[in-house]
SETORLO-127652 format. One line per field, with one value per residue (C-alpha): x, y, z; residue number from 0; residue in one letter. Coordinates in Angstrom, 2 decimals. Layout:
// residues N
X <- (X_...)
Y <- (Y_...)
Z <- (Z_...)
nr <- (NUM_...)
rest <- (A_...)
END
This chain:
// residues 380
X <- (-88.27_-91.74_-94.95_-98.11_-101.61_-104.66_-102.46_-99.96_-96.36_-94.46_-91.79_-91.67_-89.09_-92.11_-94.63_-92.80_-92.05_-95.76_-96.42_-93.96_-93.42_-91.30_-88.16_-86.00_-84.37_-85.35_-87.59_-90.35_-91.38_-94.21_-95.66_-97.98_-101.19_-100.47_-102.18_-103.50_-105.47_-109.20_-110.32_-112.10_-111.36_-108.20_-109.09_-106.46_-106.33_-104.14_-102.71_-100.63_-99.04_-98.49_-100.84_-103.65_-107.46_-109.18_-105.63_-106.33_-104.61_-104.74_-104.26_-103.56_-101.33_-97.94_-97.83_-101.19_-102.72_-106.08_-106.95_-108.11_-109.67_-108.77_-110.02_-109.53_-107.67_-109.77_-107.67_-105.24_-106.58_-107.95_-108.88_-108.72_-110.62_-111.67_-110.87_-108.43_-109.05_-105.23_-103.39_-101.19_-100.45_-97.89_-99.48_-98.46_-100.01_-99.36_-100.96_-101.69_-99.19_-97.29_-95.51_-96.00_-95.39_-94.17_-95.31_-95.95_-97.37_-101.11_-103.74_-106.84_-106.03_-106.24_-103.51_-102.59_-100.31_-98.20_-96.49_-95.36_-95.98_-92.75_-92.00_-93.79_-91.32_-89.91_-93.38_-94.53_-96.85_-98.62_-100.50_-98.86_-96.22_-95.65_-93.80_-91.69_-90.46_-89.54_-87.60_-85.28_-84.80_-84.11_-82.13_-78.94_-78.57_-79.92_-76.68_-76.21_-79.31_-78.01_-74.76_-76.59_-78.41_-75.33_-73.55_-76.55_-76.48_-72.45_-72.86_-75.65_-73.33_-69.87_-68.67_-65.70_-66.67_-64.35_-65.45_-68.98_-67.38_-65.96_-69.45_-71.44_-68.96_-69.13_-73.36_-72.93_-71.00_-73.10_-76.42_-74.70_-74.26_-78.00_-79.04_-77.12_-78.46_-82.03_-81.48_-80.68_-83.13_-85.89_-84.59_-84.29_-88.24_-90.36_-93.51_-93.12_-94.92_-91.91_-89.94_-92.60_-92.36_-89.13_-89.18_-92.11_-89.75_-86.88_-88.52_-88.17_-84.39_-83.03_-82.57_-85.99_-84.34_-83.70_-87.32_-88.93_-86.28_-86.89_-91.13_-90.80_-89.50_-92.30_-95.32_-98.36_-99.95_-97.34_-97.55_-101.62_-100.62_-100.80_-97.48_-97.04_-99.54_-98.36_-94.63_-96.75_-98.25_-94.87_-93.14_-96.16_-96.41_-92.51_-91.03_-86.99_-86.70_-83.17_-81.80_-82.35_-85.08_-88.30_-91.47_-94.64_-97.60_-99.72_-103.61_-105.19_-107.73_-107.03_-108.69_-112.15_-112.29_-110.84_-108.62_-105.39_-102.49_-99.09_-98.79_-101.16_-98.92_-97.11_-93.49_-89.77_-88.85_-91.37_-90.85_-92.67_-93.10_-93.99_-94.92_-97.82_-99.59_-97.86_-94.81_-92.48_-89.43_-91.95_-94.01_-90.86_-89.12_-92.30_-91.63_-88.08_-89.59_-92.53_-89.75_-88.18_-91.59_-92.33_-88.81_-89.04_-92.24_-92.26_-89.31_-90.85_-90.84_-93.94_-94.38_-96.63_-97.65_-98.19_-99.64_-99.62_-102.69_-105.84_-107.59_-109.06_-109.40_-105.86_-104.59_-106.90_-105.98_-102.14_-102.03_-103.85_-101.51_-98.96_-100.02_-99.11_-99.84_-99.53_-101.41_-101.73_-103.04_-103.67_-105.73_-106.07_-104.95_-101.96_-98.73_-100.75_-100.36_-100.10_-97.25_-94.97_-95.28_-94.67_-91.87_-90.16_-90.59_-88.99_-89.00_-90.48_-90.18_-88.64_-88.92_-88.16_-87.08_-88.33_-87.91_-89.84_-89.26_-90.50_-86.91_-85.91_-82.95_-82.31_-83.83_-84.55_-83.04_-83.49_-82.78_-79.90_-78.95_-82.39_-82.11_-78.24_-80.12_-82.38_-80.11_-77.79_-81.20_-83.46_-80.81_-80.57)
Y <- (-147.20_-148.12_-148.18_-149.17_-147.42_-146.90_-149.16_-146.66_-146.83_-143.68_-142.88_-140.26_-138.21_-138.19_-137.10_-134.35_-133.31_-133.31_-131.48_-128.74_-129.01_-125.96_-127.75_-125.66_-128.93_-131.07_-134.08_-135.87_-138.75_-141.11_-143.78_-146.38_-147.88_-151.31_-153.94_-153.76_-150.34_-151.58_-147.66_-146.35_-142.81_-141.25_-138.20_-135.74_-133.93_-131.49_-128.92_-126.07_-122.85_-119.37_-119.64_-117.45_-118.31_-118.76_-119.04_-122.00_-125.13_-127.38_-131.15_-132.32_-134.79_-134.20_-134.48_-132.67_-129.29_-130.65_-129.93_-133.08_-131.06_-127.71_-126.17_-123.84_-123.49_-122.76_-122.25_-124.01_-126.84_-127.89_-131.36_-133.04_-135.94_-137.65_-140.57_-142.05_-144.52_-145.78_-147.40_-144.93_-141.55_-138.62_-136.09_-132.20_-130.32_-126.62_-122.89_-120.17_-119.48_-122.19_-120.61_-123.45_-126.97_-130.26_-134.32_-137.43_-140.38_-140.28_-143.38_-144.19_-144.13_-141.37_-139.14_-136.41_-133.52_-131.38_-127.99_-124.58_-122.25_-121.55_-125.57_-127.16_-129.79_-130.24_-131.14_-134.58_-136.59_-139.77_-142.56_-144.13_-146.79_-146.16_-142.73_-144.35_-146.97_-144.28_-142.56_-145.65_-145.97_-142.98_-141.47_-143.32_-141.93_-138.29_-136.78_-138.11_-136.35_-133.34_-133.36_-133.45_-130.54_-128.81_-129.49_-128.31_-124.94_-124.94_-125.25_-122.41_-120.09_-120.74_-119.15_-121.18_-123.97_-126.16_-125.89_-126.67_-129.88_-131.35_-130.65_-132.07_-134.99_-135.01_-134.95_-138.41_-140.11_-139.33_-140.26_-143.76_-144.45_-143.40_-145.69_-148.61_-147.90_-147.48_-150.75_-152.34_-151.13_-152.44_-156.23_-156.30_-155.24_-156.58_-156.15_-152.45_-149.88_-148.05_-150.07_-149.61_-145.67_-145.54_-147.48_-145.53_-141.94_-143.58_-145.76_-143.02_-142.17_-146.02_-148.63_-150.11_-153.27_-152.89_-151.75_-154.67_-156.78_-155.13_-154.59_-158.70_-159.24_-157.44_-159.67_-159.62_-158.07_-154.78_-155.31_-154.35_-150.92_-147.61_-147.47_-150.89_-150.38_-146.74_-148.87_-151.80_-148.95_-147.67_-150.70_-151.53_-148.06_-146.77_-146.37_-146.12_-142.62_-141.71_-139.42_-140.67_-142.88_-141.82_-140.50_-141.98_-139.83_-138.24_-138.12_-136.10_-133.16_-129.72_-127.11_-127.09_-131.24_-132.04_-134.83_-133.41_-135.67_-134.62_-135.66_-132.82_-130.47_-129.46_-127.77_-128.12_-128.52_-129.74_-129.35_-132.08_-130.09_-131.66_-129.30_-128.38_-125.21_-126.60_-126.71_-123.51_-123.78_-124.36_-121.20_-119.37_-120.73_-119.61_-116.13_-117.23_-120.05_-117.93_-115.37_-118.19_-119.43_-116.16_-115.70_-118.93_-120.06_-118.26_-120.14_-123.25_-123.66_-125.09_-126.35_-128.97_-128.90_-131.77_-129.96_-132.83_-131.43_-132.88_-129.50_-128.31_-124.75_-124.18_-125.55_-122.81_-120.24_-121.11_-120.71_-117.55_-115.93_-117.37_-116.12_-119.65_-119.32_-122.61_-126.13_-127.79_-131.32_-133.08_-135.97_-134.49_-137.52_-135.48_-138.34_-141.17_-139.24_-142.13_-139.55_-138.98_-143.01_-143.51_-140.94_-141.99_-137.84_-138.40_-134.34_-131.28_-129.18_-131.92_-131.93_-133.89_-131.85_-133.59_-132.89_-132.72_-136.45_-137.72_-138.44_-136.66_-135.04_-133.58_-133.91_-131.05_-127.93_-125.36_-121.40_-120.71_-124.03_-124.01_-121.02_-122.13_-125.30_-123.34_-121.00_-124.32_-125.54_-122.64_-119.37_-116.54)
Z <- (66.11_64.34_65.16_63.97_63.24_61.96_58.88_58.44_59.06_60.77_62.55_65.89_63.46_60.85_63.41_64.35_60.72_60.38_62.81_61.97_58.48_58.34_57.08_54.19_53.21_50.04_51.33_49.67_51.44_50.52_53.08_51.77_53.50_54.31_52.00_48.49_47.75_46.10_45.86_42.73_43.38_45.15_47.95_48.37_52.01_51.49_54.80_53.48_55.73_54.46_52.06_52.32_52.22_49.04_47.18_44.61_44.30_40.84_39.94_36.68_35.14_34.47_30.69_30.36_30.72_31.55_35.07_36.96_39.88_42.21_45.48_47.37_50.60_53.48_57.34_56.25_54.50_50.90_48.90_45.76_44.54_41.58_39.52_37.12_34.71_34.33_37.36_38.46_36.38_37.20_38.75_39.22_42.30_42.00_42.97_39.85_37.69_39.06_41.88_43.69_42.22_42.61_40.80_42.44_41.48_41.86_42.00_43.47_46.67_50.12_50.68_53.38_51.88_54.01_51.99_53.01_50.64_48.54_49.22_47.58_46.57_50.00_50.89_52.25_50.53_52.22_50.47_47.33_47.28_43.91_45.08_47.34_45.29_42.76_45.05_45.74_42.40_41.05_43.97_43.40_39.97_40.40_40.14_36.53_36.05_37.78_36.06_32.36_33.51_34.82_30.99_29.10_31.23_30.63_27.03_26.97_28.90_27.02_23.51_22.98_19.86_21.70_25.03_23.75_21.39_25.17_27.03_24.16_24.60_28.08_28.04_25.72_28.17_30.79_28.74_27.84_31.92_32.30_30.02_30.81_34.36_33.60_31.29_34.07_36.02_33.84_33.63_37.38_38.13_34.65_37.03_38.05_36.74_37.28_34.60_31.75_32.67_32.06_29.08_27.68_28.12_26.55_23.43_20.86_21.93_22.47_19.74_18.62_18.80_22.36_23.50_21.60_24.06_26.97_26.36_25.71_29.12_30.95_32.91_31.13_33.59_32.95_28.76_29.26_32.02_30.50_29.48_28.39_25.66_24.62_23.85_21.98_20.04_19.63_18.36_15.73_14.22_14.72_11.23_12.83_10.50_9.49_7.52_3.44_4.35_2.39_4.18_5.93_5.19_7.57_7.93_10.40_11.22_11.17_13.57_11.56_11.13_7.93_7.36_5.67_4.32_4.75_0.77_0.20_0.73_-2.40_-2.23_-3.04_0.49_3.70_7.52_9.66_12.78_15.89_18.43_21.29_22.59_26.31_24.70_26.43_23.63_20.73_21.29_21.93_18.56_16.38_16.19_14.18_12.53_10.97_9.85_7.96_6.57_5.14_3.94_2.12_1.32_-2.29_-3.25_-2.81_1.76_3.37_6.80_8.21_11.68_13.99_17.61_20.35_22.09_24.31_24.57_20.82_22.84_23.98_20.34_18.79_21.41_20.51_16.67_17.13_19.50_17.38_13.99_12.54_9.30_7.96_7.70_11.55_12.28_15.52_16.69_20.31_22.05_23.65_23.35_21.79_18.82_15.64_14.50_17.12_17.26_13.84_13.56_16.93_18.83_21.64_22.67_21.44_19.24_16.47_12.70_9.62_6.45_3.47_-0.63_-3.05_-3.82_0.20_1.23_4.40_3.88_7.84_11.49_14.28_12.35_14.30_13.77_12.00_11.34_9.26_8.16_6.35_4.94_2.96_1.92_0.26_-1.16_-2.19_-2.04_0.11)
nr <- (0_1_2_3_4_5_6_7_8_9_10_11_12_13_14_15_16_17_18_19_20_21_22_23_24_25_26_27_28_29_30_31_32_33_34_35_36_37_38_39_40_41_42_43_44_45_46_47_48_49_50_51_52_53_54_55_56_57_58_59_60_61_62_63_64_65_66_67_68_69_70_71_72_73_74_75_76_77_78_79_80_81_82_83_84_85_86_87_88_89_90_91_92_93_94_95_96_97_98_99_100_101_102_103_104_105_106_107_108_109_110_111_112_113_114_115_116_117_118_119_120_121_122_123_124_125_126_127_128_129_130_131_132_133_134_135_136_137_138_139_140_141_142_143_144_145_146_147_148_149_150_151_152_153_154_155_156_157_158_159_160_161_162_163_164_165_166_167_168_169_170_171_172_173_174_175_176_177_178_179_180_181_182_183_184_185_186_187_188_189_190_191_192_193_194_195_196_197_198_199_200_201_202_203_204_205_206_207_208_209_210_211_212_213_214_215_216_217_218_219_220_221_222_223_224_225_226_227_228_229_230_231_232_233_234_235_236_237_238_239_240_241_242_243_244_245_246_247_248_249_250_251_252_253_254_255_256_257_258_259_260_261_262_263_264_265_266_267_268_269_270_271_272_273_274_275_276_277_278_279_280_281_282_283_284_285_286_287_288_289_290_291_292_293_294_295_296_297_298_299_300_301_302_303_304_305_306_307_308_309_310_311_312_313_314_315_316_317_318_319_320_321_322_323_324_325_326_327_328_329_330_331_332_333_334_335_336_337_338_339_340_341_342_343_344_345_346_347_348_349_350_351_352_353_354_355_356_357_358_359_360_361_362_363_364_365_366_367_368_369_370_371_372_373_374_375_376_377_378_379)
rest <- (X_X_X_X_X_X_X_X_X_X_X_X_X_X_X_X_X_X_X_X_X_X_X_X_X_X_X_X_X_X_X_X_X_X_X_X_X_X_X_X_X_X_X_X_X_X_X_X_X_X_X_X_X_X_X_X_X_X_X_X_X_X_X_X_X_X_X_X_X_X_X_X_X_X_X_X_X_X_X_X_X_X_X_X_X_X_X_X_X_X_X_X_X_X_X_X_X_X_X_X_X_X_X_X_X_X_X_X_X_X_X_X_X_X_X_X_X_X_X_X_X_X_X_X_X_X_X_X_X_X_X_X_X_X_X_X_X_X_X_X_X_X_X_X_X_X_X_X_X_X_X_X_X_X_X_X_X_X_X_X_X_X_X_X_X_X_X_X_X_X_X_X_X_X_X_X_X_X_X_X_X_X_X_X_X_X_X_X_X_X_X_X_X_X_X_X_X_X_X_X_X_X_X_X_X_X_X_X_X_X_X_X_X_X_X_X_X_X_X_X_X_X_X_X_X_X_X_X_X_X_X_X_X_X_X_X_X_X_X_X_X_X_X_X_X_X_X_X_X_X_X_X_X_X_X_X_X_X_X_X_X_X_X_X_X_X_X_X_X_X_X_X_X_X_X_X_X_X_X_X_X_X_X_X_X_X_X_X_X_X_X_X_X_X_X_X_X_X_X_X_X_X_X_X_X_X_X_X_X_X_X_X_X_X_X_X_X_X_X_X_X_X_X_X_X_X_X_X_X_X_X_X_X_X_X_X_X_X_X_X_X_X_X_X_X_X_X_X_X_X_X_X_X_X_X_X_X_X_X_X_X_X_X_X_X_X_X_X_X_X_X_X_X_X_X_X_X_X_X_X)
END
């Protein structure tokens, strides 16, 4: 049973979960307006129990730290607004220190938020079709997703090399059915936002041949969205790196301005890394990878740092805490960096090792595994 109003579509099972919302379950359910949304700003009502009053809630987008908006919750209640410039962007909604969180699609558009505090993800979200559309199409292949993060845990947690050689192969298999699926999913909606999303996660990690095909079969209409131009940007700068292919420099400012040139730096060996103050596994790797620098770097080691940043601040704040002692670049335009295009980053952190002649001689060496390289090139 359906019924009808004030434009929205609910169900007397939705009502009441409204009007409970105490559910332990996982449910995220998103209900459109009817008709074509011609808003300039979106206007987040948000209702939330357990929290406390005064406890503060935070929007910003998904791949960002910039916060678009917060507020605080007052008797239950809080809101959001603002604008954004793109169509549709993913969104994260969470409390401090993110014990609270959960993403959704966010555009201009009014939306009433239900969460209990602890459940945030099993909230219910009101207001973008976009969300619901996502939903369809990812739920029938969320287990794959599931399972790859089930083998990545399993090949944490296990010892045994060849256990870890039938996970890895395992994890391929898996990846090759996601992709054929999300291939398919693409050809079957070249007008969904949802397609050129998917396309712009996957560009660096799939054939370039086969994102030029795929970007070519979009409406013009998607080619000129968000993520339709970040894969045109993509596909004109991407070099296609591999391993004994020589270099593309890099030019870009430093924390005080100047333009530096990855040619500029002069040493036997050079690591390209591509990391970002945001980045968990990056500032957790530093420690080891600053051992190695120091250990190195009179024998002829240098590093090159490309942050992925928007915020100058938390870049600054990040090297410091860091003690990263060696060159770092970024053109603070967070994943529109020219580099990560041009190099084809497709996760961070990720390098390129390069001689002393601008031929990279290995990709994402990490820890030991770097450690052993330089030991075969510059000694122990």
């Amino acid at each position: 049973h359906i019924s009808k109003n004030n434009n929205l579509l609910y169900s007397p099972q939705l009502l009441t979960l409204i009007q409970n919302y105490t559910h332990a379950f996982f449910l995220l359910i998103c209900f459109a307006f009817l008709g074509v949304s011609n808003a300039q700003t979106f206007n987040i009502n948000g209702h939330v129990k357990g929290l406390p009053d005064s406890s503060w809630i935070f929007l910003r987008p998904a791949d960002k730290n910039d916060v678009i908006d917060s507020a605080q919750v007052l008797e239950g209640r809080f809101n959001l607004n603002g604008r954004i410039a793109d169509e549709a962007i993913q969104a994260m909604i969470y409390t401090a220190n993110y014990k609270n969180y959960t993403s959704f699609w966010l555009q201009n558009n009014v939306y009433q938020i239900f969460f209990n505090n602890g459940q945030f993800k099993q909230g219910v979200i009101l207001g973008t079709d976009l969300e619901t559309e996502s939903k369809i199409k990812f739920g029938g292949i969320r287990y794959l997703y599931d399972l790859q993060d089930s083998l990545v845990s399993l090949r944490k947690q296990v010892k045994d090399t060849t256990l870890k050689a039938i996970l890895k192969t395992a994890y391929k298999k898996v990846d090759s059915v996601l992709m054929q699926e999300n291939i398919h999913s693409i050809i079957s909606r070249p007008n969904s936002l949802l397609s050129a999303n998917t396309l712009n996660i996957y560009k660096s990690g799939w054939p370039k041949e086969l994102v030029a095909e795929l970007y070519n079969g979009f409406t013009d209409k998607l080619k000129q969205s968000s993520f339709g131009k970040d894969i045109e940007q993509f596909l004109r700068l991407n070099k296609d790196h591999k391993i004994g292919d020589r270099y593309t420099d890099i030019v870009q400012p430093n924390m005080q301005g100047k333009m530096v040139k990855l040619s500029d730096i002069k040493a036997k060996f050079v690591l390209v890394e591509f990391w970002g103050s945001w980045c968990g596994p990056c500032r957790e790797g530093n420690p080891e990878l600053i051992a190695t620098y120091n250990k190195y770097k009179s024998k002829g080691f240098e590093i090159f740092g490309v942050s992925v940043e928007t915020n100058k601040s938390q870049w600054e704040k990040a090297v410091k805490e860091d003690k990263i002692p060696w060159e770092n670049v970024s053109e603070l335009n967070g994943d529109k960096n020219t580099a990560t295009a041009i190099y084809g980053i497709n996760g961070y952190p990720s390098n390129f090792l390069i001689d002393a002649n601008g031929f990279i001689i290995a990709k994402d060496l990490r820890g030991a595994e770097l450690t052993k390289k330089l030991e075969e090139l510059l000694g122990k």
